[in-house]
N, C-alpha and C positions, 0 to 999 in steps of 0.2 A: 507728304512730299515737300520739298525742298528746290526751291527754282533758284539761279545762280548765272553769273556770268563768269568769264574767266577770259585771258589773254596766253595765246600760244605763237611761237612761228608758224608763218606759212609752210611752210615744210610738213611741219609737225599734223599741222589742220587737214592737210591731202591726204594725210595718210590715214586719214579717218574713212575717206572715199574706198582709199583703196583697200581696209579692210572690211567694208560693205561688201566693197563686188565679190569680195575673196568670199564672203561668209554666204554670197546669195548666190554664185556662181556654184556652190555646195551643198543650196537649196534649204540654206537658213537663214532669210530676209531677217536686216537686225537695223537698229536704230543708232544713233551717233549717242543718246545716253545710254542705251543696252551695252555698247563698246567699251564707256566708260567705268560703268559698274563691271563690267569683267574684268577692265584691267584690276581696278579697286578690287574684285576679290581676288585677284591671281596676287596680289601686290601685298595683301594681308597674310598670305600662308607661307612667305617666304620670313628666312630666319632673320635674324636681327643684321648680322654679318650682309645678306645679301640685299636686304633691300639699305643698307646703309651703302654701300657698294653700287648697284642702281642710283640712287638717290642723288651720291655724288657725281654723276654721269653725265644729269638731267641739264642741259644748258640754263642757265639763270637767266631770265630777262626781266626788261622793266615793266612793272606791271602797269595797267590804265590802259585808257584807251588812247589808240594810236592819234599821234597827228591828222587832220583835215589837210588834205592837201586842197591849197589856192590857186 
């Protein structure tokens, strides 16, 4: 196993929640890295074309950790 950090929008971060409830409201309790690894495999069986297509999609931000606000 492999532990790691990573920087996303807030946007982006929520919607992690909200495919929780989606997946437990369905009666399949799942984890914020179980989430991850799925998209990562859903993300590997697409073709070259689409996940480059995806890819370009994906908003760019700055990586690190955010400002301390004072």
């Amino acid at each position: 196993m492999v532990r790691d950090t990573f920087t996303m929008p807030e946007y982006e971060y929520a919607k992690i929640a909200e495919l929780k409830k989606k997946c437990l409201k369905a009666g399949v309790p799942i984890k914020k890295s179980e989430l991850l690894h799925a998209g990562l495999s859903y993300y590997t069986k697409l073709s070259k074309p689409a996940l480059l297509k995806t890819a370009r999609q994906i908003e760019k931000i700055k990586t690190g950790r955010p400002e301390k606000h004072r």
